[in-house]
C-alpha positions as CSV (number, residue, x, y, z in Angstrom):
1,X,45.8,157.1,112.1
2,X,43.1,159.6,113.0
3,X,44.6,163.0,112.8
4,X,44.3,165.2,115.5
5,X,43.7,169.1,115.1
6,X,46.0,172.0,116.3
7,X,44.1,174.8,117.8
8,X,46.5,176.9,119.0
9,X,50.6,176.7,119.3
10,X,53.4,178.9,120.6
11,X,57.0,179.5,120.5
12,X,59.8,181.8,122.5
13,X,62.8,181.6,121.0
14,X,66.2,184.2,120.3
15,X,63.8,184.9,117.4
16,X,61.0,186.6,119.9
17,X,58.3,186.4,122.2
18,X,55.1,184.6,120.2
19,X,54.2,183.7,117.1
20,X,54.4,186.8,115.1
21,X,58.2,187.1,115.7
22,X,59.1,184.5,114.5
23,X,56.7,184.6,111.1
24,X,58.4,188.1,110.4
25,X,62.0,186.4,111.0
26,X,60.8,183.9,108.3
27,X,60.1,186.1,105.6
28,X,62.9,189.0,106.8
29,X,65.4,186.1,106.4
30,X,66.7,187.8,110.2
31,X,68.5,185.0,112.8
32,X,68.4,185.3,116.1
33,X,72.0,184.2,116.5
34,X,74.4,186.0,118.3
35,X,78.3,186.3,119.2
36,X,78.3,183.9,122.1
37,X,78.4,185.4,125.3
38,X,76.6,183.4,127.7
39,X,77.4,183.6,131.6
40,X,80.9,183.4,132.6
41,X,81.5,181.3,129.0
42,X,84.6,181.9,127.5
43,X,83.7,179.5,124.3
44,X,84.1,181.0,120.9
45,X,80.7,180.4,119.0
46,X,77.0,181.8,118.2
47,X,74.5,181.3,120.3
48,X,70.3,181.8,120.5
49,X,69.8,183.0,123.7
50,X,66.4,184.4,124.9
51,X,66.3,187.5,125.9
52,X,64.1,188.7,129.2
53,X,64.8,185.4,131.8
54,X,66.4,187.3,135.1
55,X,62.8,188.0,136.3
56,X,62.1,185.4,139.5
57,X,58.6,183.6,138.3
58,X,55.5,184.9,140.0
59,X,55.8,184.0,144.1
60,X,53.0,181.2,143.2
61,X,55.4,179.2,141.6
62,X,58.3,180.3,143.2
63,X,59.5,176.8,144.0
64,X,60.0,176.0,140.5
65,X,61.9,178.8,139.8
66,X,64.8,178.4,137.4
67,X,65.8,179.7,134.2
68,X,64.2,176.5,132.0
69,X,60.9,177.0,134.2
70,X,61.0,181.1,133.6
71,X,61.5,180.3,129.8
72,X,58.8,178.1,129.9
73,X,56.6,180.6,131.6
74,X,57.2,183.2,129.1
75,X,56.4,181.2,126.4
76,X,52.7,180.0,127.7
77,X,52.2,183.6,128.2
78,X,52.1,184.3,124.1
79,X,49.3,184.3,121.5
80,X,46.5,183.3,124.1
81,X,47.7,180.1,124.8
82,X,46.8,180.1,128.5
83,X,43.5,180.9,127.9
84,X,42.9,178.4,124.8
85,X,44.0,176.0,127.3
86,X,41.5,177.1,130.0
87,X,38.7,177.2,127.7
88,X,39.7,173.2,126.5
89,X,39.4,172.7,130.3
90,X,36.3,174.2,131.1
91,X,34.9,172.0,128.2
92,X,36.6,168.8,129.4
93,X,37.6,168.9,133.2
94,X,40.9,169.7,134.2
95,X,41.9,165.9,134.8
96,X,41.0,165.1,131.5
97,X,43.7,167.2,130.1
98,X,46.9,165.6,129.6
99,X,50.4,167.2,129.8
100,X,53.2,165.9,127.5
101,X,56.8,167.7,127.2
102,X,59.8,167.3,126.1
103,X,63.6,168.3,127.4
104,X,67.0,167.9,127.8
105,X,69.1,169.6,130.4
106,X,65.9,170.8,131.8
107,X,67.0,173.0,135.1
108,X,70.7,172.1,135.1
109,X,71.6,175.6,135.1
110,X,70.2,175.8,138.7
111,X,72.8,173.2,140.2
112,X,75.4,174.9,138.4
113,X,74.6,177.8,140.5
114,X,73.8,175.4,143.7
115,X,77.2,174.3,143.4
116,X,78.9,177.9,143.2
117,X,77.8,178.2,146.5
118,X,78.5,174.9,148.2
119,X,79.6,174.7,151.7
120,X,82.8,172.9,152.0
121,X,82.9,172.5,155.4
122,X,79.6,170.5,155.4
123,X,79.4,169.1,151.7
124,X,76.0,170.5,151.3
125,X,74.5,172.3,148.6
126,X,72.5,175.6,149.5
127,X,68.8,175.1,151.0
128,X,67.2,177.0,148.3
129,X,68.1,174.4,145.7
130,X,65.3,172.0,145.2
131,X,66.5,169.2,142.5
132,X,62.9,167.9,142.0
133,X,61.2,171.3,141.4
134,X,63.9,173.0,139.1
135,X,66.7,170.4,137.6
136,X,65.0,167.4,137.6
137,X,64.2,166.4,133.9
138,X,59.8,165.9,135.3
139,X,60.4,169.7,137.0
140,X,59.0,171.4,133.3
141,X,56.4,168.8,132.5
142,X,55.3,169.4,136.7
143,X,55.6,173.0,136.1
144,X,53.7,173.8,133.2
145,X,50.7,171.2,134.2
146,X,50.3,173.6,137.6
147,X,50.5,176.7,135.4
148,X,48.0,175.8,133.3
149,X,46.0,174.5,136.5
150,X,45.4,170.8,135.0
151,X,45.6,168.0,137.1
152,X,45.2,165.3,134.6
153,X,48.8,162.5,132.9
154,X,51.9,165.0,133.0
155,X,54.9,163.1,131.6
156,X,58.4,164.5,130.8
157,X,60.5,163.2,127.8
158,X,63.9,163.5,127.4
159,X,65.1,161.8,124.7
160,X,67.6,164.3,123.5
161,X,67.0,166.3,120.6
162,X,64.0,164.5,119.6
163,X,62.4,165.4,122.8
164,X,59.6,167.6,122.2
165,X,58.5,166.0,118.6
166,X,58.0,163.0,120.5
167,X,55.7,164.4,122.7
168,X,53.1,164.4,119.9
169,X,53.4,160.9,119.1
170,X,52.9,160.3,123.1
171,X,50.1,162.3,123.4
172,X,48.5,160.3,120.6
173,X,48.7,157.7,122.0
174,X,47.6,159.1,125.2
175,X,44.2,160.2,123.5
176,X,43.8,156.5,121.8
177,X,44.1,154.4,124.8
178,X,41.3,157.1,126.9
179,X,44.0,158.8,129.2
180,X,42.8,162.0,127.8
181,X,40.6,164.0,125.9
182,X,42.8,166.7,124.7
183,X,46.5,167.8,125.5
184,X,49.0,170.1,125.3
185,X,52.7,168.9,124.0
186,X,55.6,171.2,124.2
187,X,59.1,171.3,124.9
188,X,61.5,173.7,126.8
189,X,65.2,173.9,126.8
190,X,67.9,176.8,128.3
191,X,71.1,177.6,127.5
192,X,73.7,176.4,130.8
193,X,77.3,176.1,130.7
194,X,77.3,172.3,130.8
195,X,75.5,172.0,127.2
196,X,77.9,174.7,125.9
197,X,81.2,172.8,127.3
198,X,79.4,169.4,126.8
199,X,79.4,170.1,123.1
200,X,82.3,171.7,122.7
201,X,83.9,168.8,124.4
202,X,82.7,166.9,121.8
203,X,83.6,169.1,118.9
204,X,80.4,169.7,117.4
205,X,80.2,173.4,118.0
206,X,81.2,176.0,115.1
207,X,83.2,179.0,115.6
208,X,81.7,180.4,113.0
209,X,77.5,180.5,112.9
210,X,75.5,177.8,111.6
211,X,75.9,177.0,108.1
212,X,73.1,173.8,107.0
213,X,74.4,172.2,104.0
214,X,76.9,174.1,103.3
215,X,80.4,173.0,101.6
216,X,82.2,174.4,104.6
217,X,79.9,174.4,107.7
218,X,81.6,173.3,111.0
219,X,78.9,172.6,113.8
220,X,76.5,173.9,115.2
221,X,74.8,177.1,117.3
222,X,73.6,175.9,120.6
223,X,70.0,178.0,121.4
224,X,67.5,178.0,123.8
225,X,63.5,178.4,123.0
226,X,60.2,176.9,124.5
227,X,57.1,176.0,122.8
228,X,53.4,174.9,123.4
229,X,50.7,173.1,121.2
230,X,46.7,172.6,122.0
231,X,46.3,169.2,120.3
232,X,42.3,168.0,120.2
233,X,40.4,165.0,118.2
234,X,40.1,166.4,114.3
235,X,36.6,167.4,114.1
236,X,36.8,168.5,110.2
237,X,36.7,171.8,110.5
238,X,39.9,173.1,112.3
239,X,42.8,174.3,110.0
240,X,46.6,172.9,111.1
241,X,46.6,168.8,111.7
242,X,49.1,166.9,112.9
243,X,48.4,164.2,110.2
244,X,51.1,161.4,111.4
245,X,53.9,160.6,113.3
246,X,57.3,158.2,112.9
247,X,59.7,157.0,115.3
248,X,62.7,155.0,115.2
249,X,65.8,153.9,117.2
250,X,68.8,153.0,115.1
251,X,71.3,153.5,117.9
252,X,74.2,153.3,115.7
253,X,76.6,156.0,117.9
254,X,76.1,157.3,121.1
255,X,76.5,160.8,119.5
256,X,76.6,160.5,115.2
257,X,73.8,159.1,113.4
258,X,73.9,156.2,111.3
259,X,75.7,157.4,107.9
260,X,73.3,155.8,105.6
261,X,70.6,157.1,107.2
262,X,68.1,154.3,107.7
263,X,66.8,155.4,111.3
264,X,66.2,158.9,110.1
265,X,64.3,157.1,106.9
266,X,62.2,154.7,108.8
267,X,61.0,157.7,111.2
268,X,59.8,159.7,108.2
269,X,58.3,156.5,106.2
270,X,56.4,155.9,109.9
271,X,54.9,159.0,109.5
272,X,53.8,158.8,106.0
273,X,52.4,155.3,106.5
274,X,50.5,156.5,109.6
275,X,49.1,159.8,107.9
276,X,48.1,157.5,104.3
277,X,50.1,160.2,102.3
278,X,52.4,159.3,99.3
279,X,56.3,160.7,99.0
280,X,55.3,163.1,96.3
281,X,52.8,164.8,98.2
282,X,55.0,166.3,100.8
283,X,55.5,170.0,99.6
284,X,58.2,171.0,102.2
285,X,60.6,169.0,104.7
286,X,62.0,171.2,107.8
287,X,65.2,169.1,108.0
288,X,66.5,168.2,111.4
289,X,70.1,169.9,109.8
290,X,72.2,170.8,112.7
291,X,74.9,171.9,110.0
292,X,77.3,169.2,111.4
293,X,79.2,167.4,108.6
294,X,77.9,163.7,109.4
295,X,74.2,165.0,110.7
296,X,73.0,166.8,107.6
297,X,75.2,163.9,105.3
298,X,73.3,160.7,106.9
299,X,69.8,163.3,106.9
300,X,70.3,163.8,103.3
301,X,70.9,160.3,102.1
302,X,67.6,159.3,103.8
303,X,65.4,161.6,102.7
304,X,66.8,161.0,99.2
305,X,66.1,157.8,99.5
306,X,62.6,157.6,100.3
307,X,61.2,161.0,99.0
308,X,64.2,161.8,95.9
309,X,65.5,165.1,94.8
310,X,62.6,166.6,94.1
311,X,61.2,167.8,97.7
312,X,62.0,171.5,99.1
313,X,64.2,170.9,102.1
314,X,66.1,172.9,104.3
315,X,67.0,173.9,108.1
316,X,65.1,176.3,110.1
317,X,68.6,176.7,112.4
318,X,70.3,179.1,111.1
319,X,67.3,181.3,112.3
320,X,67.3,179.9,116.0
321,X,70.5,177.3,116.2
322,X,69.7,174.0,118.0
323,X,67.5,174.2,121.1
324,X,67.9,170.5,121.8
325,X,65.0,169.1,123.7
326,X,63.3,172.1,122.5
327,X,64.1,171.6,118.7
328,X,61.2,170.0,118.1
329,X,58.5,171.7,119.2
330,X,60.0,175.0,117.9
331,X,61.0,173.5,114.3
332,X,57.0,172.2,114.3
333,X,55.5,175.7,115.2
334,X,57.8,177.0,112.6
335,X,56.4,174.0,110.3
336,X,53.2,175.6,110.7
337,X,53.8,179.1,110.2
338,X,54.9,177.8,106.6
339,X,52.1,175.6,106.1
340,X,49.5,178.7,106.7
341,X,51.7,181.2,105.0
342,X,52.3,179.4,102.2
343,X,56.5,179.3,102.5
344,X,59.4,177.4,101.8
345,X,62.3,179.1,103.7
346,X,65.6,178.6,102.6
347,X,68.8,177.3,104.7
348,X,69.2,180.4,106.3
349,X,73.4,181.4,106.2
350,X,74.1,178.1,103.8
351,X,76.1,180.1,101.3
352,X,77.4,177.2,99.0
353,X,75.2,173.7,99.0
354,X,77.6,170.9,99.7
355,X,78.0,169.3,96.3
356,X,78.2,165.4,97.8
357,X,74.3,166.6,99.1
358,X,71.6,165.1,96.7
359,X,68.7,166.9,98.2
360,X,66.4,170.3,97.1
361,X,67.8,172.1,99.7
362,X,66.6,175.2,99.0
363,X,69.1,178.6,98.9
364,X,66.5,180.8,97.9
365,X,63.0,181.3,99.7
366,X,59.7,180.3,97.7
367,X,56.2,180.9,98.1
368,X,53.5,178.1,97.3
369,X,50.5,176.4,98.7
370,X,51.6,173.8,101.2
371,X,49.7,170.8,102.3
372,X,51.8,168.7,103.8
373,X,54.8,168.8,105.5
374,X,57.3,166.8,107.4
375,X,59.7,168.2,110.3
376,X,62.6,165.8,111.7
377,X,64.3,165.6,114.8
378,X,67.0,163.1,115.4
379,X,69.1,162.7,118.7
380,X,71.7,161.3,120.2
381,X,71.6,157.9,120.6
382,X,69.7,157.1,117.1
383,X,66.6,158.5,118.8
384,X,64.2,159.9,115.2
385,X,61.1,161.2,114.9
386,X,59.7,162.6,111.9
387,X,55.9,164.9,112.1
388,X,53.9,164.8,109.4
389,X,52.1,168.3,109.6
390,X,49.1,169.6,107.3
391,X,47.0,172.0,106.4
392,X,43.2,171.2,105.3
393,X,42.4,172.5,102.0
């Protein structure tokens, strides 16, 4: 495929505001996981939560106020991404600027709050709850296109965790077919009680933080984050690429991948195929690794399988837990941070590599020249996607 160029990205996470927070929590080895103590939760656990999201969004916008909006908000607001957008805009025309992101729960923390204050006595929410402009899944795809002040394709996926990588294969698309000339992808996700319950119910949470690879890990941290990309036709000179793109469906489980891996392995042989780049030239993978026993077994296997021992590997979740809809978007940005810093973090809190795991995944940080790397994110349902990321030499 043509690659298309990167000119400017973004991510808000429990790592910081921007760009530069998250670089120094990269090379400080710091994560931004906490003791869990979210709302009126009573869950054991660590969490990411984002600090700064009790301010009401601007009276503009005030009817898409809600916490997934506000963290949105705060994360177009870093490293000059607003005005690297307008400036794409002014070259193109605001209709000719297409909208793509990706989420989970989107604004369900809003009608948990709705319904706190039901009225019984005529089985009706509150009039200030607005499903369309706050929970509904379109609300952050609606929301961002109006901050920006675009008016060209918005379109919301939710396709679990591999929600907002998927938005760059869209937008691809998008740009091929003529629907638009440039486009920003993100993603956006917030903590709420139902995702913290919702996966607790389904035993996937650890008590104890997250542990990638490691002989004893137990689940993962839930997180929040949001994150933006300025995605334009390559025109050879710009510096970050997204170089490829690979998707796959293996629905084996509802909620546990396929144990052999061969959804995950097709999604990352896509993207090779698509960006014309051989196994041995990837220099780093960003493994989807939620730390859950089957997730990082089946991820493992795969990328064994197609790529072998050799390739640096390792989660960047231990630094921000999983953000779900927003896991791709922020493990990309965090990609690219490595590609133009030359670094190859290590599994942040993995304190003994699980011996039945074949992979390089790395315990130590390294420093090198990086071309080419691939980020995964798998969800439920045997939904892949695999970015192939580079850097132009």
């Amino acid at each position: 495929m043509n690659p298309l160029g990167i000119s400017h990205y973004t991510a808000t996470s429990s790592l910081g505001r921007g760009l530069a927070s998250h670089r120094r929590a990269l090379h400080a080895e710091r994560s931004g996981l906490r003791q869990q103590a979210f709302e009126t939760s009573t869950l054991a656990g660590w969490i990411g939560e984002v600090d700064g999201l009790d301010t009401p969004l601007a009276s503009d916008y005030a009817e898409w106020d809600c916490r997934n909006n506000r963290l949105a908000d705060l994360a177009l607001q870093q490293d000059g991404f607003i005005d690297a957008v307008a400036a794409v805009a002014a070259r193109y025309g605001t209709e000719r600027i297409g909208v793509f992101i990706g989420t989970s729960t989107s604004g369900v923390q809003q009608t948990e709050l709705a319904y706190r204050e039901r009225d019984p006595a005529r089985d009706r929410l509150p009039d200030w709850f607005n499903l369309r402009t706050t929970q509904s899944t379109f609300s952050a795809a609606d929301f961002v296109r109006i901050r920006l002040g675009l008016r060209g394709v918005a379109v919301a996926i939710s396709t679990a965790c591999s929600s907002s990588a998927k938005v760059f294969a869209s937008a691809h698309r998008a740009l091929r077919a003529g629907l638009c000339d440039a486009a920003v992808v993100g993603g956006v996700d917030s903590l709420c009680l139902t995702t913290l319950y919702g996966f607790n119910a389904l035993q996937l949470v650890s008590a104890d933080i997250c542990r990638p690879a490691d002989a004893r890990r137990q689940g993962l941290s839930l997180g929040e984050a949001a994150g933006f990309a300025l995605l334009l036709p390559d025109d050879g000179t710009g510096e970050l690429l997204l170089e490829g793109y690979g998707e796959s469906s293996d629905a084996y489980h509802m909620s546990t991948p396929d144990p052999d891996g061969r959804g995950a392995m097709a999604a990352m042989r896509d993207a090779l195929a698509r960006g014309g780049i051989e196994p041995a030239e990837i220099d780093y993978i960003n493994l989807h690794g939620t730390g859950t026993p089957a997730n990082d077994l089946a991820e493992d296997k795969a990328v064994v399988a197609l790529l072998g021992e050799r390739v640096a590997c390792s989660s960047t979740k231990g630094w921000s837990g999983h953000t779900l809809g927003a896991a791709g978007i922020l493990e990309a940005a965090m990609s690219l941070l490595c590609l133009q810093d030359g670094l190859k973090p290590r599994s942040l809190n993995t304190r003994t590599k699980d011996a039945a795991l074949r992979g390089n995944v790395l315990l130590e940080s390294q420093t090198a020249a990086l071309r080419h790397v691939l980020s995964n994110s798998f969800g439920f349902g045997g939904n892949n996607c695999s970015l192939l990321l580079g850097r132009r030499a």
